[in-house]
C-alpha positions in Angstrom: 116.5 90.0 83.8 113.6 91.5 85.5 111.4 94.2 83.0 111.5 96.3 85.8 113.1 97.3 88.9 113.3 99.8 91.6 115.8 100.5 94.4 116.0 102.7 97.7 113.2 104.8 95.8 112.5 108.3 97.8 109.6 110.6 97.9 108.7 113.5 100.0 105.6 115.9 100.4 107.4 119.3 102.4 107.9 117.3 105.8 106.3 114.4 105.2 108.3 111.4 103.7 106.1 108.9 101.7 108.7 106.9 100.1 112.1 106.3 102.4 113.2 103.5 100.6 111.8 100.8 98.1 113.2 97.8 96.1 111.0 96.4 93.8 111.4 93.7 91.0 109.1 92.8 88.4 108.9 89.7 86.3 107.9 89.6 82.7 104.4 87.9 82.9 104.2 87.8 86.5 101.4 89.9 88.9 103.3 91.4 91.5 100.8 92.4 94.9 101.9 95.5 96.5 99.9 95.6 99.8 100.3 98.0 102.9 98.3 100.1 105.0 96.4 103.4 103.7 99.1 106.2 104.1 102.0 103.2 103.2 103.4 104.8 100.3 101.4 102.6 97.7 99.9 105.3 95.3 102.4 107.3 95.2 105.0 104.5 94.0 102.8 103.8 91.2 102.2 107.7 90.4 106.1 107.4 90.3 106.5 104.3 88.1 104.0 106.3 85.9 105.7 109.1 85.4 103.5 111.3 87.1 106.1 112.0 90.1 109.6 112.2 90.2 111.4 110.4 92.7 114.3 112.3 95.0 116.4 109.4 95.4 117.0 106.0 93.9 116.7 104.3 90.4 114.1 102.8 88.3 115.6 100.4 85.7 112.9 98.9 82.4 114.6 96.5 80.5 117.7 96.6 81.6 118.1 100.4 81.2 118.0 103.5 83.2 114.3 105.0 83.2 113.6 108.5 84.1 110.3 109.3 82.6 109.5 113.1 82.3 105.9 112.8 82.6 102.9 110.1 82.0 102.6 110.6 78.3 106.2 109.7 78.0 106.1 106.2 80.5 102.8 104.6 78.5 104.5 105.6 75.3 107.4 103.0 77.0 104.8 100.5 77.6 103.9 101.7 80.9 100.2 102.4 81.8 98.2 103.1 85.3 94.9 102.7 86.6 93.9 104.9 89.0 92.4 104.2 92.4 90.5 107.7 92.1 89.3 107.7 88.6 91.0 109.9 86.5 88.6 110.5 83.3 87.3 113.5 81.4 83.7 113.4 81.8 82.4 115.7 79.2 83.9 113.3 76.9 82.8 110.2 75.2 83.8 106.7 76.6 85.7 106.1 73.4 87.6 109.3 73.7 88.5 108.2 77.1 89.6 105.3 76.1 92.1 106.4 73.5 92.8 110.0 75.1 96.2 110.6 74.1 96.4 107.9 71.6 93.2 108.6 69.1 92.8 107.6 65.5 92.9 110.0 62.9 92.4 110.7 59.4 93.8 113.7 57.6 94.6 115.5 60.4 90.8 114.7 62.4 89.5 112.3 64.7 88.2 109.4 63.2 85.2 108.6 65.3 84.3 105.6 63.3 87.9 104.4 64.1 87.4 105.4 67.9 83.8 104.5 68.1 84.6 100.8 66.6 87.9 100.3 69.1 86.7 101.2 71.6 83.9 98.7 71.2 86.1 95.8 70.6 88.0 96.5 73.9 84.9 96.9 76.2 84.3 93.3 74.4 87.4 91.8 75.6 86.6 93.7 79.5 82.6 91.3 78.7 81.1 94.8 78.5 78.6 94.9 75.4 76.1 97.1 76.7 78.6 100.3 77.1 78.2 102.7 74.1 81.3 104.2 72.9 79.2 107.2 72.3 77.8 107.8 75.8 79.0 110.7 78.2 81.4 109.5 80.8 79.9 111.7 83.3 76.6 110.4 82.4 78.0 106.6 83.8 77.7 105.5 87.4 80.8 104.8 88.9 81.2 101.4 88.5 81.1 101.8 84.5 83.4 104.7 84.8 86.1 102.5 86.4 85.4 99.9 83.8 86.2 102.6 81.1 89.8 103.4 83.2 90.4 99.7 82.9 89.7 99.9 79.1 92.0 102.9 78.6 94.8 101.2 80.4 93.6 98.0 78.1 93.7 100.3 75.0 97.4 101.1 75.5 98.3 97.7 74.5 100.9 98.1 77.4 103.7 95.7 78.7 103.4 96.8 82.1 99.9 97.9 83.4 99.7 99.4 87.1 96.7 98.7 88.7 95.9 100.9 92.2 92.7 99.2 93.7 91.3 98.4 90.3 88.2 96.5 91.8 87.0 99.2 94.4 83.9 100.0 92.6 83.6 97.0 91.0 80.7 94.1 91.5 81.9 90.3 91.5 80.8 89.7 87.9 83.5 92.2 86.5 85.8 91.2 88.7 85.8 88.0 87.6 86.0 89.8 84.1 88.8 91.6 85.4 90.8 88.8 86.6 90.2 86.3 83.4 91.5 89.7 81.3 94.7 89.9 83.5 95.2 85.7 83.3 95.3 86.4 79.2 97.3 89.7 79.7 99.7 87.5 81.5 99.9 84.7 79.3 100.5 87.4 76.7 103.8 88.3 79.1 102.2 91.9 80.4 103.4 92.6 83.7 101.2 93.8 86.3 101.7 95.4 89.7 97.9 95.5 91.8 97.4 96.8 94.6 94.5 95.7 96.7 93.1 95.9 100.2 91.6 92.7 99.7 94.0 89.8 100.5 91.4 86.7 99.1 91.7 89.0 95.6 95.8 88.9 95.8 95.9 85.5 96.3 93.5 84.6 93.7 95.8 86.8 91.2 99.1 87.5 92.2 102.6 85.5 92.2 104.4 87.9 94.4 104.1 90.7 96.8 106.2 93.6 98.0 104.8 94.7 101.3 104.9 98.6 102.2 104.9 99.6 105.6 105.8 104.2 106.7 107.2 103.9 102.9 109.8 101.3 103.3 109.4 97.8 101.6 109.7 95.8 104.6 109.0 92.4 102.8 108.9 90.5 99.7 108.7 86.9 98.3 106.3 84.2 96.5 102.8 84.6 98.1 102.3 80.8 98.6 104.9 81.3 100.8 103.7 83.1 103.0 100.5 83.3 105.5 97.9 85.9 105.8 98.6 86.4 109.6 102.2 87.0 108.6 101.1 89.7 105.4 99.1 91.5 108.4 101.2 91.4 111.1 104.1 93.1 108.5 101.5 95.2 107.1 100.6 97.3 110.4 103.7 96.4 112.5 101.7 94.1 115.1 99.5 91.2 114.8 95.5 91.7 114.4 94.2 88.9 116.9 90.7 89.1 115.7 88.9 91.3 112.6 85.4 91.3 114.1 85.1 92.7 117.2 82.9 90.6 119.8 79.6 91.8 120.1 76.7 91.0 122.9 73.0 90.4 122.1 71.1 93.4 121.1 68.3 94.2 123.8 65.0 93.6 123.0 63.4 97.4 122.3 61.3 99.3 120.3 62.7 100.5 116.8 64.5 103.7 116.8 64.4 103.6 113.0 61.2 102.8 111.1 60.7 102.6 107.2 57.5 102.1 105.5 57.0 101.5 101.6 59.4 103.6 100.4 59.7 103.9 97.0 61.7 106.1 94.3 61.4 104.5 90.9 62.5 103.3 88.9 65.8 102.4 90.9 63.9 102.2 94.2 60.7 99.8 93.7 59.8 99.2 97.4 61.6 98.9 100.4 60.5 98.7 104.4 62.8 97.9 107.9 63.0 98.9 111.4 66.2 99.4 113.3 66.3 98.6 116.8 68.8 100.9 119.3 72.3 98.6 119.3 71.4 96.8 116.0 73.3 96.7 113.2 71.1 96.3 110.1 73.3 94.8 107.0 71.9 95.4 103.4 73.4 93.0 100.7 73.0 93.3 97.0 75.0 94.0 93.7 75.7 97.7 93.1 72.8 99.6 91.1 70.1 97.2 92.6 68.9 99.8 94.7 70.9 100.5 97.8 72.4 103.4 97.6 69.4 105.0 96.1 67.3 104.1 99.0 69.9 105.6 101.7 70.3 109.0 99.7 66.1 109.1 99.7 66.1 108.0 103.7 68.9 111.5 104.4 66.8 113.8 102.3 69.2 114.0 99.3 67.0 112.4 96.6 62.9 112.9 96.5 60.8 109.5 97.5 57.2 108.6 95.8 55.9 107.0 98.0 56.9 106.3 102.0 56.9 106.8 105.8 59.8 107.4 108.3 59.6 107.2 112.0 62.1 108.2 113.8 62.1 107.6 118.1 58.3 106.9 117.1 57.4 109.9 115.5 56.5 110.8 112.0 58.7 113.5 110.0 55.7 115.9 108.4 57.7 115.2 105.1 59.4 112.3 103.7 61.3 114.4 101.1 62.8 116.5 104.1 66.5 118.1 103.5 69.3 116.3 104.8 69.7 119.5 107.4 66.1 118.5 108.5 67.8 114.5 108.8 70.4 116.1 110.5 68.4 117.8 113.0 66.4 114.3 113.3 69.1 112.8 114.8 70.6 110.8 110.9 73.8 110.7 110.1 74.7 109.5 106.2 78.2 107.9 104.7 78.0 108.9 101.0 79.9 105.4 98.9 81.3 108.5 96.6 83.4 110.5 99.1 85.5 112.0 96.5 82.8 113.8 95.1 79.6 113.9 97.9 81.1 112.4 101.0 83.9 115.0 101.8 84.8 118.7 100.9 88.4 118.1 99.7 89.8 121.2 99.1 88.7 122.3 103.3 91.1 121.4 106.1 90.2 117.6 108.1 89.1 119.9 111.3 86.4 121.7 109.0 85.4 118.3 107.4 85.1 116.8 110.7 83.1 119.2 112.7 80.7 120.1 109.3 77.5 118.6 110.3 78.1 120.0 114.5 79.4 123.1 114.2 77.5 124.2 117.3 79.8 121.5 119.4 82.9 124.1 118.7 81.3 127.8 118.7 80.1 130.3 121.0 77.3 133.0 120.8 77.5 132.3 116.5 81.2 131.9 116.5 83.4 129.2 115.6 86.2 128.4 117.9 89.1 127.4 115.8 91.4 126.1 119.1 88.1 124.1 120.3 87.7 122.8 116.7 91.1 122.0 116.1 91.1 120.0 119.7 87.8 118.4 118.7 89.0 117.1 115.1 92.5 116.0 116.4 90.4 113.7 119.0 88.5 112.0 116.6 91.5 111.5 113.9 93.5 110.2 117.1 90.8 107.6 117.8 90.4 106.7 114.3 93.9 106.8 113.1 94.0 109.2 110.8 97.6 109.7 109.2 97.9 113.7 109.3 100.1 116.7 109.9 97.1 118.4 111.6 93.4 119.1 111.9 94.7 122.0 109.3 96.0 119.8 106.7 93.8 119.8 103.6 91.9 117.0 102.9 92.9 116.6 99.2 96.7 116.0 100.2 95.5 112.5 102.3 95.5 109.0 100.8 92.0 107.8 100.1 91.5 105.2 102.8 92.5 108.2 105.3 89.6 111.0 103.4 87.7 107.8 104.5 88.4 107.8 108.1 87.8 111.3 108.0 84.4 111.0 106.5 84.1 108.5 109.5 84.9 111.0 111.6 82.5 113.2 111.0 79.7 111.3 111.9 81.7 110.3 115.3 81.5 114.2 115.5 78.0 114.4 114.8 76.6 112.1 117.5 73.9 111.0 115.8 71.2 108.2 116.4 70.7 106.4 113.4 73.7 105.9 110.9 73.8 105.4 107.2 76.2 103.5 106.0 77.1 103.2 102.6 79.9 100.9 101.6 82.3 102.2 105.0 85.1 100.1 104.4 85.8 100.9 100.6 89.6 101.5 100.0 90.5 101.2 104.1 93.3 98.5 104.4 93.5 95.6 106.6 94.5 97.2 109.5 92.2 100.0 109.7 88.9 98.0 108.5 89.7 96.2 112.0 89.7 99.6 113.7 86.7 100.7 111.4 84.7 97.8 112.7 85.9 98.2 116.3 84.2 101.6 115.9 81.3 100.9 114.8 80.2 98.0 117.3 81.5 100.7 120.0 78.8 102.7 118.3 76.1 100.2 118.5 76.7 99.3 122.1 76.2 103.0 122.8 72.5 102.5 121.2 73.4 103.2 117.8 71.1 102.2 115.4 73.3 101.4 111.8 72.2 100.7 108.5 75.2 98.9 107.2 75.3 98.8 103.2 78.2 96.6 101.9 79.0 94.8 98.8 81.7 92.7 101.1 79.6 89.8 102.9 82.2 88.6 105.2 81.8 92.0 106.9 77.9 91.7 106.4 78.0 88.4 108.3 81.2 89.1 111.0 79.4 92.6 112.1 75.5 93.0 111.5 72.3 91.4 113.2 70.1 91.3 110.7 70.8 91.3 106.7 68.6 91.7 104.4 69.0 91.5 100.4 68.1 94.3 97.8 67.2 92.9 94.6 66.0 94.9 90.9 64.8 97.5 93.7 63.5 95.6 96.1 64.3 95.3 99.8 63.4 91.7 101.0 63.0 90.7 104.5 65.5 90.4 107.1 66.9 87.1 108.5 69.0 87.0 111.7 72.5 86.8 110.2 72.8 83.0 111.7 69.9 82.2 109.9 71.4 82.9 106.3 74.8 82.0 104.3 76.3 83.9 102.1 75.4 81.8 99.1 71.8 82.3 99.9 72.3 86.1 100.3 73.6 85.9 96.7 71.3 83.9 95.1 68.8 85.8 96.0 70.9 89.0 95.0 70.9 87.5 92.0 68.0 85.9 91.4 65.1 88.2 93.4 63.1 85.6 94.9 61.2 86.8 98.2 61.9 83.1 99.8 65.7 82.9 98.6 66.6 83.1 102.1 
């Protein structure tokens, strides 16, 4: 007897029908895949599982039994617990009472934070996380350690099914591997877990089965090992994806576009210097909080540099700590890695997202053309495939891989010269990574220049020129990408030696 399972599950949004039918059957101590497209249905069935939506149609059996939970409090409290793909903590609270929110030890009626404090530290032991007080402020945590504290939480609940929705997104590969040896014991223990991931190498390392969703309709299901990757993609976005890295032809020999000189903003940014030819894509490597994303919020104006000079076309900006609407007027467009909270205004339609940085492109004599803008937004969501109502929709009410298209949008919008890219392919599927790549090479042939910043090296090595590594602050030189392997890229990640590679 399965611990749980769905059938013909519905879910609707006004007119727009995310669920239209899913079976689903879970294993005791198996780790069942889900994997679709962005805009497949995916969060939503495990917001439903959760107890934080109610399904229109169908049934959810646990046990054996009928299982209608009211609300979330009422599914973990039935051994049901989710991980969110966008984080869901309090940060004005502790990491401990994150942890244990809803749960919490007390004594005589009041929190005991020696209780909290001391369970919370034993959990973030069995996560390999020692250096995490149990004191410290959630918000004060970067966002890699705050999605280790929603792992911990869901940990906490000592749960017999734990949902995980893209539990690695912000993750580095040492936590990962944290992650996955915690969900090996959690299985061996007979949890269940349902994950969803973009990243098919993760399933298979993981997972026993898969459900794939496709317009919210499981469309197929079975044992991964029997089953190939081209036939998970090809059911995944309805045709087959002949190649995931577009072809690309020799970039010209030219002058840089994009010049940096001994930039510095300690102490996360040490030293770092490049050039960017027009058509290059420049790749930066390195583990998360070694520097990168420091160094591209200093290059678009958003954080103050010590020390440093930019040339852009040549010239040199009278001020390296110039405002990002000075970058913009430079000709820089920037891709924040946090587009829930910098990268995108949610709570504004797509059309005013995606014209933001160019409103001039729809206006006239100071005023903004709402037909022109609507006509300019539903262009670029057409050519990036952005799953929408309209250019009116708000952006809130889209799936995160699509808020990411839209952030992509923006700086198709923009026009800009020189492109900042941090992390561009976080939380996009399969099928829309292909058309995210396709993009940006279309870019570069135009005489882009793009600063690529990934923690993914096989797109590091199938898209950019030149890679260079970030290490403890430092930006090392470049190598032609056929002149390095991603073990040396690592290693020298990891170990911050100028001749690693």
């Amino acid at each position: 007897m399965p611990v749980l399972e769905l059938r013909e599950i519905e879910k609707s949004f006004g007119t727009t029908r995310a669920l239209r039918g899913v079976n689903l059957r879970l294993e005791r101590g198996e780790v069942h895949a889900i994997i679709g497209e962005n805009g497949a249905g995916k969060s939503t069935l495990m917001k439903t599982i959760a107890g934080a939506l109610p399904p229109d149609a169908g049934t959810i059996t646990l046990r054996g039994k009928p299982f209608s939970p009211s609300n979330t409090l009422h599914a973990r409290r039935q051994g049901i617990t989710l991980i969110h793909q966008e984080l869901s903590l309090a940060p004005h609270l502790s990491v401990a009472e994150n942890i244990f929110m809803g749960i919490e030890p007390s004594r005589y009626g009041w929190l005991d934070r020696t209780a909290i404090n001391a369970k919370s530290r034993a959990v973030l032991e069995s996560f390999g996380n020692t250096d995490i007080r149990p004191e410290a402020k959630v918000g004060s945590l970067s966002t890699a350690t705050q999605q280790i504290v929603e792992i911990c939480r869901a940990i906490s609940a000592e749960a017999e099914i734990v949902l995980m929705d893209e539990p690695t997104s912000s993750l580095q590969r040492g936590d990962v591997e944290h992650l996955f040896g915690l969900i090996r014991k959690l299985k061996k223990d007979g949890v269940s877990i349902i994950y969803i991931s973009h990243f098919l190498e993760e399933v298979r390392e993981i997972a026993d089965s898969f459900t794939i969703l496709r317009d919210g309709l499981s469309v197929l299901t079975g044992r991964l090992a029997d089953v190939t990757d081209n036939v998970i993609v090809s059911q995944m976005v309805g045709r087959e994806i002949s190649e995931m890295f577009p072809k690309r032809l020799p970039v010209p020999s030219s002058e840089p576009i994009f010049e940096v000189e001994q930039l510095s903003a300690p102490p996360e940014l040490m030293q770092a210097s490049f050039s960017v030819r027009p058509g290059e894509i420049f790749g930066i490597a390195g583990l998360m909080g070694a520097g990168r994303t420091k160094m591209a919020r200093v290059l678009f104006g958003l954080d103050d540099a010590h020390t440093g000079k930019l040339r852009i076309r040549g010239r040199i900006p009278l001020d390296i700590n110039s405002s990002p609407t000075r970058r913009i007027h430079d000709g820089v467009g920037y891709l924040s890695e946090d587009r829930k909270n910098e990268g995108l205004a949610v709570n504004l339609s797509l059309a005013d997202n995606i014209t933001a940085t160019r409103f001039s492109a729809c206006s006239q004599y100071g005023w903004l053309d709402r037909r022109k803008q609507a006509s300019m937004a539903a262009a670029r969501m057409d050519e990036l495939g952005v799953r929408a109502d309209s250019p009116e929709q708000r952006v809130v009410s889209l799936s995160g891989g699509n808020q990411q298209k839209v952030a992509i949008a923006r700086l198709l919008h923009q026009d800009a010269d020189v492109l900042l890219l941090d992390e561009p392919t976080r939380g996009i599927d399969i099928g829309s990574k292909a058309k995210i790549y396709e993009t940006i090479a279309a870019l570069a042939q135009e005489g882009k220049a793009i600063v690529m910043i990934s923690s993914y090296l096989p797109e590091l090595f199938g898209m950019c020129d030149r890679i260079a590594v970030m290490s403890r602050g430092v930006l090392l030189p470049a190598k032609p990408v056929t002149e390095c392997t991603p073990e040396e890229v690592m290693q020298a990640a990891i170990g911050y030696s100028l001749n690693a590679i």
